[in-house]
PANUMAR-367682 format. One record per residue (C-alpha): z, y negated, x negated. Coordinates in steps of 0.25 Angstrom, whole numbers, padded with zeros to 4 digits, always signed. Layout:
N
ZYX;...
***
This chain:
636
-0016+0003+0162;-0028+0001+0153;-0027-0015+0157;-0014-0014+0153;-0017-0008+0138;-0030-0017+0137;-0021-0030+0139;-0012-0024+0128;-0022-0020+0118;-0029-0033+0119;-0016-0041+0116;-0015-0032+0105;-0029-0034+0100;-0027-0051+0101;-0014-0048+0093;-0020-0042+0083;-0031-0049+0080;-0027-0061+0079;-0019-0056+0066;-0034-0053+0060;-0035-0067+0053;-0029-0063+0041;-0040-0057+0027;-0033-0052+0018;-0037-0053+0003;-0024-0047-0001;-0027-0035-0009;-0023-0019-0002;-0021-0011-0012;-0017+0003-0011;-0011+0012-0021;-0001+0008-0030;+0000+0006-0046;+0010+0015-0051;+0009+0013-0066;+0002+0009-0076;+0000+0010-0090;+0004+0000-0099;+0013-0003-0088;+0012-0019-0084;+0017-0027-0092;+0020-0019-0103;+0021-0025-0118;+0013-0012-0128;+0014-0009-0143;+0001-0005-0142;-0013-0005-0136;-0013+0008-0125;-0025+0017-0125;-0027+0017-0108;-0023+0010-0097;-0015+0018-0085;-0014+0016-0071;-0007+0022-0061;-0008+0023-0046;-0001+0028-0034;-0014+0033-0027;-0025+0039-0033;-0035+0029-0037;-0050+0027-0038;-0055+0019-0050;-0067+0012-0057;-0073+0007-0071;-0064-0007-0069;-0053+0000-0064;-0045-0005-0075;-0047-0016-0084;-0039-0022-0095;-0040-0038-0099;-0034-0043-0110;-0024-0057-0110;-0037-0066-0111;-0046-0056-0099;-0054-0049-0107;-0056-0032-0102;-0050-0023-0113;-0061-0012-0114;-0058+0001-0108;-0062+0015-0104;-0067+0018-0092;-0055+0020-0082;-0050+0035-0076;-0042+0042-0068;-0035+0051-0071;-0039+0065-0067;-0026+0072-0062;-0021+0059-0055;-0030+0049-0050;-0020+0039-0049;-0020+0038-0062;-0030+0029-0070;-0033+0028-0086;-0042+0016-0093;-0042+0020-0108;-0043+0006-0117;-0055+0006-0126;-0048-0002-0136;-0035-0006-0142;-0027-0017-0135;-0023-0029-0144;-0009-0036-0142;-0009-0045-0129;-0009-0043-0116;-0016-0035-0106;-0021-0033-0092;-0026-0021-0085;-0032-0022-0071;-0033-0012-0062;-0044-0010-0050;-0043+0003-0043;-0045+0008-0029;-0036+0016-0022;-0040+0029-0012;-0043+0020-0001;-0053+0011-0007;-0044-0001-0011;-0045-0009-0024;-0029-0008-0031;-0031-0019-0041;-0019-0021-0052;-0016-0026-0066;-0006-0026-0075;-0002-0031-0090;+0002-0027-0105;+0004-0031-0116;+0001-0026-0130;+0007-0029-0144;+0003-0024-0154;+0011-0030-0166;+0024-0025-0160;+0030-0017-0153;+0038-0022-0140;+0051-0015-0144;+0052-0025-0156;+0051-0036-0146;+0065-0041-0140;+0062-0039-0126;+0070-0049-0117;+0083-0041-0111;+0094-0042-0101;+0103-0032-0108;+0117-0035-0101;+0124-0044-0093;+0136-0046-0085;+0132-0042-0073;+0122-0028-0073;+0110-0023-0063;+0117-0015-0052;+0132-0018-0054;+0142-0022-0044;+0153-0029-0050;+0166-0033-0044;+0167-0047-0048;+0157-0057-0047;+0151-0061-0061;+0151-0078-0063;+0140-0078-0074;+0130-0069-0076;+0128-0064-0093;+0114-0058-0096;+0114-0053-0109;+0100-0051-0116;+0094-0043-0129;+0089-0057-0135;+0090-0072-0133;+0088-0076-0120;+0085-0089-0110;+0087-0088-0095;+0074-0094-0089;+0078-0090-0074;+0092-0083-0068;+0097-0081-0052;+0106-0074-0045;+0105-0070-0032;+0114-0065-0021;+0111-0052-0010;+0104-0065-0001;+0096-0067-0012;+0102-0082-0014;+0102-0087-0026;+0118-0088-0034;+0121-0101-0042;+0122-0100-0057;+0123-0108-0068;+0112-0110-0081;+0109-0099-0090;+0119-0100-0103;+0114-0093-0116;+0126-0088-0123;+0126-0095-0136;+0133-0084-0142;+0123-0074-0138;+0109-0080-0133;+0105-0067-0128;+0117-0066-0118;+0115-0079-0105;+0125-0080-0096;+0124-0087-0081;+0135-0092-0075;+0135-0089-0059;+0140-0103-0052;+0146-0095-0037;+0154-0083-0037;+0146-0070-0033;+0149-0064-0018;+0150-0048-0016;+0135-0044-0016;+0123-0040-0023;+0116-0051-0034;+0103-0050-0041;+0101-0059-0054;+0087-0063-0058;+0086-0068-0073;+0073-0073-0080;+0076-0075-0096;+0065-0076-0109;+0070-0074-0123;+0073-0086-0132;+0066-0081-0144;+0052-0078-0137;+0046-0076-0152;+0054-0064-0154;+0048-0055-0139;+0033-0062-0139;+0031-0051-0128;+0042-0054-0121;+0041-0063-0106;+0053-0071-0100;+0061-0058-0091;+0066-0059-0079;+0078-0047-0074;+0086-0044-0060;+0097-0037-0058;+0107-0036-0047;+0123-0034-0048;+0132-0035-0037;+0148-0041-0035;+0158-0031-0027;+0147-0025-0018;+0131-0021-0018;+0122-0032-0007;+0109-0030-0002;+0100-0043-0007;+0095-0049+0004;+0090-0064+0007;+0096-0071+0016;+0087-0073+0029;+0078-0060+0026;+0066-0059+0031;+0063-0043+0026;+0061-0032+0034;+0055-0041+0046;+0041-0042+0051;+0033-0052+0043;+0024-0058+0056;+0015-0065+0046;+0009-0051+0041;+0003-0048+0055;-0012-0049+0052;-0022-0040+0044;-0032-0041+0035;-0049-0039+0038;-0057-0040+0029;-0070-0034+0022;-0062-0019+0021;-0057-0020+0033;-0070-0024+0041;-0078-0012+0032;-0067-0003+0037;-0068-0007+0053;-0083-0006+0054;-0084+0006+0046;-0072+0014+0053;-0078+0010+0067;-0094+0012+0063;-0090+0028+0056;-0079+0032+0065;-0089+0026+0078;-0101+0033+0071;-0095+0047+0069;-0089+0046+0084;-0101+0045+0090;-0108+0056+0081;-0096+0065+0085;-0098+0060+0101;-0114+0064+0099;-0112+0077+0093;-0099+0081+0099;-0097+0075+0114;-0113+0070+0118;-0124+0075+0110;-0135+0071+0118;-0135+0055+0114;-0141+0044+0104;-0135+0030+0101;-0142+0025+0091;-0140+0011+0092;-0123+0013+0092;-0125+0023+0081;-0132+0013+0072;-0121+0003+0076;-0109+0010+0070;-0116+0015+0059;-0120+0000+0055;-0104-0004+0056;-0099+0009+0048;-0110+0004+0036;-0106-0010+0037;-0093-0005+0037;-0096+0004+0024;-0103-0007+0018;-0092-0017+0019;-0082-0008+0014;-0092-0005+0000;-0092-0020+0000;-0076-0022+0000;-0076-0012-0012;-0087-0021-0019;-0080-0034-0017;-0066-0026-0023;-0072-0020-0035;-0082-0030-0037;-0083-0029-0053;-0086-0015-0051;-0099-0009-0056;-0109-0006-0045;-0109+0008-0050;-0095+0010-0052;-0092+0004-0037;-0103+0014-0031;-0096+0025-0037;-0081+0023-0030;-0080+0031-0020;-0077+0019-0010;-0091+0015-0011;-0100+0028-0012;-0090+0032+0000;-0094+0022+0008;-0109+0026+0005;-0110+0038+0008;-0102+0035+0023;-0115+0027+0025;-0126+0038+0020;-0117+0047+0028;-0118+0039+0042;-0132+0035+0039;-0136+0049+0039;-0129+0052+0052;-0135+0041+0058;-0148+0047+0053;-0146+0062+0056;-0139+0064+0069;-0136+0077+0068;-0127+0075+0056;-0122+0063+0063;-0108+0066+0066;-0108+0075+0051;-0111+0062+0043;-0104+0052+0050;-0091+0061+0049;-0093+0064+0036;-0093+0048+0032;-0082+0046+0040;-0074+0057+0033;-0076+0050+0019;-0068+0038+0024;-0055+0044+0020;-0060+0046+0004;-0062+0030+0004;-0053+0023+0013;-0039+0023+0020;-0028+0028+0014;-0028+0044+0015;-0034+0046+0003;-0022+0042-0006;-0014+0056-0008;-0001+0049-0004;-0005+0048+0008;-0011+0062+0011;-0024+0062+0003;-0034+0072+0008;-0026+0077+0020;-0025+0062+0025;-0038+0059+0023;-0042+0071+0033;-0033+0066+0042;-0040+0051+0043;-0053+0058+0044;-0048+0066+0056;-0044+0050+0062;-0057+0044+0059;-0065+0057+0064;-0056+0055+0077;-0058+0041+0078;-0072+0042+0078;-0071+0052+0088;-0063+0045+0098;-0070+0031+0095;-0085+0034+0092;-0084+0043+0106;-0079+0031+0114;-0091+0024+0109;-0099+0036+0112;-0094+0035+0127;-0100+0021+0130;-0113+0025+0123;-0117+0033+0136;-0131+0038+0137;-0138+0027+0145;-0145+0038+0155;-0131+0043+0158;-0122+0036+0168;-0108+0034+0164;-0101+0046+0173;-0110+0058+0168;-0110+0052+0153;-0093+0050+0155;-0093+0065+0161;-0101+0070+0150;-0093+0065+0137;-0080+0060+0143;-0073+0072+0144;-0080+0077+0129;-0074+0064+0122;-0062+0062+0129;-0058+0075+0122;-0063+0073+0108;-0054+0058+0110;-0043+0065+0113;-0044+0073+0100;-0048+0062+0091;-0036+0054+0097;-0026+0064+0093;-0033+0065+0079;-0031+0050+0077;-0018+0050+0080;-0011+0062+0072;-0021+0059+0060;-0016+0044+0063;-0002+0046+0061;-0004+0056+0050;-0012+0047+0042;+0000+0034+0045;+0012+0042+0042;+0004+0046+0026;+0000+0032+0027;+0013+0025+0030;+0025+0036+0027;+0035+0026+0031;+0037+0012+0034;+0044+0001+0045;+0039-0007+0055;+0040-0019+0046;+0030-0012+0036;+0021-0008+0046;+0020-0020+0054;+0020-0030+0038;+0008-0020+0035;-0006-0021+0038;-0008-0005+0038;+0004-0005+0046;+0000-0017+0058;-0014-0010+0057;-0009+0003+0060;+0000-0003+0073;-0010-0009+0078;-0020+0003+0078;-0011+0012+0082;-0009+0003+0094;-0024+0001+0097;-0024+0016+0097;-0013+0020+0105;-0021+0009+0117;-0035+0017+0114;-0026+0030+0116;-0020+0026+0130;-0035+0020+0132;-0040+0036+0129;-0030+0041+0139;-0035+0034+0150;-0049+0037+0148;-0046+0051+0145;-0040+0051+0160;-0052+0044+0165;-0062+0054+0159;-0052+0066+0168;-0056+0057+0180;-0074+0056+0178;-0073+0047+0190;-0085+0035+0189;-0077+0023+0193;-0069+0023+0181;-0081+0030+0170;-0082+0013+0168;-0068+0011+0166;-0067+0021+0157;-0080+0016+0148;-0072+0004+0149;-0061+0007+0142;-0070+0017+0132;-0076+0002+0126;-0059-0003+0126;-0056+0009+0117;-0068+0005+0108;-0063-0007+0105;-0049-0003+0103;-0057+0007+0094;-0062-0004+0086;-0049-0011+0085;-0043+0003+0080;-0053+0004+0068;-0050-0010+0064;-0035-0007+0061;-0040+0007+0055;-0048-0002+0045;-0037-0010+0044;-0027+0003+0040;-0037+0008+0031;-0037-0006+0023;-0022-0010+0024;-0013-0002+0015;-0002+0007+0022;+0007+0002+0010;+0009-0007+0015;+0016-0002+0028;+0024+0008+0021;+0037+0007+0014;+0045+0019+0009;+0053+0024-0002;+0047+0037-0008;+0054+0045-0019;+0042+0050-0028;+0042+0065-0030;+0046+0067-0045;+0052+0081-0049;+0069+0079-0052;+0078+0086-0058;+0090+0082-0050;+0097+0082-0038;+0098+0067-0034;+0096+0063-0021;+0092+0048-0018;+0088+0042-0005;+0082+0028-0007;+0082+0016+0004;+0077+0003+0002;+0080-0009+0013;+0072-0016+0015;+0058-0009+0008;+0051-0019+0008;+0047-0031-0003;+0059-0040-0007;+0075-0038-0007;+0077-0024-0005;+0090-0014-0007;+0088+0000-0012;+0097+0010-0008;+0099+0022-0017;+0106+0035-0012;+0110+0045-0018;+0112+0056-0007;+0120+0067-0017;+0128+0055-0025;+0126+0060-0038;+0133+0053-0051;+0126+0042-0053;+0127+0034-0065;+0116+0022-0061;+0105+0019-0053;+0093+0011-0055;+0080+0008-0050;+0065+0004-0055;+0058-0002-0046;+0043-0004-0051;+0028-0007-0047;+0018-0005-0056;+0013-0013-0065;+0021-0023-0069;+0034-0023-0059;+0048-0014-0062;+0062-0016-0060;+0074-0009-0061;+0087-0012-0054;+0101-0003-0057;+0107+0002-0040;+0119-0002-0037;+0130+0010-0034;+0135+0004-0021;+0141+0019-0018;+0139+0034-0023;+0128+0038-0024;+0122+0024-0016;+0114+0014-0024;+0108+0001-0021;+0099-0011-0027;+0096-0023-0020;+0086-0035-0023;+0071-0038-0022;+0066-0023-0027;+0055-0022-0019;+0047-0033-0024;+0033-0032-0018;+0027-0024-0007;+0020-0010-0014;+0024+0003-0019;+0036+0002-0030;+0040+0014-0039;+0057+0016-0039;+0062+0024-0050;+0080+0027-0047;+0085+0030-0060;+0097+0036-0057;+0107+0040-0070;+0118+0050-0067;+0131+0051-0075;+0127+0058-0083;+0116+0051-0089;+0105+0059-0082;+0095+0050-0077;+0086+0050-0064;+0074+0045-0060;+0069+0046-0046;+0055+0039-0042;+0052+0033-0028;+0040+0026-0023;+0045+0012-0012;+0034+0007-0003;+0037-0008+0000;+0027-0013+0012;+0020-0024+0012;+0006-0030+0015;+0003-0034+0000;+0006-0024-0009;+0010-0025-0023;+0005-0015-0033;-0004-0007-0024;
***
């Protein structure tokens, strides 16, 4: 039998890897921008006074947290950035001076709960000699064929009507297999230049159509702040279609993504979880189990690996805020952490008596600098006990099994494996069932839902397989041994040692994919709809289903469970800063609505706003949160 499982976990070990060729320079962030203030891209009458920001997560900031540049590069003074006292997501930078006409960049640099830098920027503009309302702002104001609208006769031209003299610089349409219909060239109507009309060359089949339209007004003198526009919208003949390309390729496993990323953070998180975790076990095995014993020469091995592993982790925040002043970077809690973990371990080391006390207590701050407990969405404090109960555990279980090799050499192996065998099989067996329910309480806040496909398409998910696996082979390695230590017969104390240095290296592999969990982003391996909780005064039931959720063509079903007298439906898509959309449903029934088209436009967290307006004018607002997966996030 354990042949058997070494054979299988070997294969699995050459599997994997052989997937570790891949360094990732891509950027994880991981807390999303929710607003800003002026929003991006946004045309002012006047200079503001401060510059907002606001987060998903709470978030922790510094003295270059954001700047402000000017068209030509130059920073725009500012005060010293804050956060807000009653909601640390939200930042304030007050500017220092009045902002002259032109446009303006801000730059953001934050880190979020975990210790990852969140870079963003955005733009606006200022002018200051009139205001935007005075400027003809280039619109699409009717046409022939409306967003939303399933009409019983297929249209052969398409009219776009707009509130000033217009040129057509760019127009398609497109079927539900996203292929492309034949039209003819863009007419100006001489009669009217702000009215263009397209003639369509192939008569429309049943189905759902999208029309893209890029167009610039004629007399650029007239809007100086005005940039070429670009609309979608959808209309459908005789009946609502799904959009999907011919030969789709969504919703299936992309083989290409099965690697991971090691690099500095990764390597800082291994040697450190293996060196503190190691260090604490035997501590706990010295004071706990066998108190009559000294290994200095191991000690002093994993305390050098969990220092390395700190320092290389100090160095990974150095090199990510590099412009940061030395006293400002010593003073983020992701540095003087870190610090005090090695003042703590040093004095263990130093003062056995308080060894197990000082380890333990650098081992419980790992939670207030990395992983992802601490963000409040996914538990916040009550999360973060729970993964210092896992690490406690793990260093239980693994910095015993390394205890159990180090036998006194004046001992033989049968009194030393009678003395703390039956002892430490015990505390095992506790510290296993620690691991795994603080294990899967800790996945399901991490990853409230998701498929296959996102787990497997996700680092955080493919790490979390694996590790799970290599556990669930030191597990069935436990139960033999635990049977064995029943037995105290001689002829298999050496088999048993054996397969003690096995789950060591299984151990090992463990801690690897731990590092990798804690680096990747779960984010990435989730994908949900969430209805944000707002108060309402109504009684309106909506259940919301969107196939597939992922980045690309998409259709959103709207249901209205108690079919209420709905008027119109539509939807604002948005991620902050710079991208929003809004889309009218189609009534495909009562009380059913649909939208269809390439909604979902990056991977990332998007905010969806249903505007629902009753008949009788009343006017609904109901906020949801989608999680699209994906590897490379967009906005977070």
């Amino acid at each position: 039998m354990f042949y058997i499982i070494q054979r299988i976990s070997l294969l699995l070990i050459i599997a994997v890897a052989t997937n570790f060729t891949m360094f990732s320079t891509l950027a994880e962030a991981h807390s999303s921008l929710k607003e800003t203030y002026p929003e991006g891209n946004a045309v002012l009458e006047k200079s503001p006074s401060e510059i907002q920001v606001w987060f998903q997560d709470p978030v922790v900031i510094h003295g270059d947290s954001i700047k402000v540049m000017d068209s030509k590069g130059k920073e725009i003074p500012t005060r010293k950035s804050e956060l807000d006292p009653e909601d640390k997501r939200h930042i304030v930078t007050k500017l220092e001076e009045e902002l002259e006409a032109g446009k303006y960049k801000v730059k953001i640099n934050v880190i979020a709960q975990d210790g990852f830098v969140v870079e963003e920027a955005f733009t606006f503009s200022v002018d200051g000699e009139k205001k935007e309302s005075e400027y003809k702002q280039l619109e699409l104001v009717e046409s022939n064929v409306s967003d939303g609208k399933i009409y019983n006769e297929a249209p052969n031209q398409i009219d776009l009507g707009f509130n000033q003299p217009a040129e057509i610089t760019a127009f398609g349409i497109f079927d539900d297999n996203y292929q492309p219909i034949a039209t003819e060239q863009a007419k100006i109507n001489e009669e009217n230049p702000n009215h263009i009309k397209v003639p369509v060359k192939e008569k429309l089949d049943p189905g759902t159509y999208q029309i893209t339209w890029y167009a610039s007004p004629i007399n650029k003198e007239d809007s100086p702040v005005q940039r070429d526009r670009v609309g979608v919208f959808y209309f459908a003949v005789d009946e609502f279609s799904s959009m999907r390309p011919v030969g789709d390729t969504q919703n299936t496993i992309d083989t290409d993504t099965f690697s991971f990323s090691f690099g500095l953070k990764q390597m800082a998180y291994w040697l450190t979880f293996i060196g503190l975790t190691v260090l604490f076990g035997l501590a706990w095995f010295d004071t706990v189990i066998y108190k009559n014993i000294r290994r200095v020469k191991i000690d002093r091995l994993f305390y050098l690996l969990s220092v390395i592993g700190i320092i290389l982790l100090i160095l990974h925040h150095r090199l990510d805020l590099s412009g940061l002043h030395l006293k400002d970077f010593f003073a983020i809690k992701f540095v003087w952490i870190p610090i005090l973990q090695i003042i703590l371990i040093t004095l263990g080391i130093c003062l056995r008596t308080l060894r197990v006390v000082m380890i333990g207590l650098a081992l419980l701050l790992w939670p207030f600098m990395i992983g992802h407990a601490s963000y409040p969405r996914y538990g916040g404090y009550v999360t973060m006990t729970v993964n210092v109960i896992h690490i406690l555990a793990a260093g239980i279980w693994m910095g015993g099994l390394v205890a159990l090799l180090l036998k006194p050499k004046h001992q033989d192996s049968q009194e030393w494996f009678k003395k703390v065998g039956p002892s430490f099989s015990k505390w095992a067996v506790t510290s296993v069932i620690l691991i795994i329910f603080s294990g899967v309480w800790m996945s399901a806040k991490f990853l409230p839902s998701f498929s296959w496909i996102s787990l497997m398409e996700s680092e955080w998910g493919r790490a979390l397989i694996i590790k799970v696996t290599l556990f669930l082979v030191l597990l069935m390695i436990g139960y033999i041994q635990r049977k064995i230590v029943k037995q105290m017969k001689r002829k298999i104390i050496h088999s048993f040692f054996k397969r003690v240095r096995t789950e060591i290296i299984y151990g090992v592999l463990v801690f690897f994919f731990a590092a990798s969990l804690v680096a990747a982003n779960p984010s990435a391996a989730e994908q949900g709809v969430y209805e944000e909780p707002v108060e309402r005064q109504d009684d309106l039931e909506l259940n919301v289903e969107i196939a597939p959720l992922e980045m690309g063509l998409n259709t959103i079903t709207l249901d209205f469970a108690n079919n209420p007298d709905i008027k119109n439906v539509a939807v604002e898509l948005s991620m902050p800063p710079n991208w929003r959309i809004k889309v009218n449903a189609f009534k495909v029934d009562e009380g059913l609505y649909k939208l269809t088209g390439n909604l979902l436009h990056a991977a990332g967290t998007i905010n969806m706003k249903v505007n629902v307006t009753l008949d009788n004018g009343k006017v609904i607002e109901i906020p949801y949160r989608i999680v699209v997966p994906g590897e490379i996030r967009f906005n977070e």
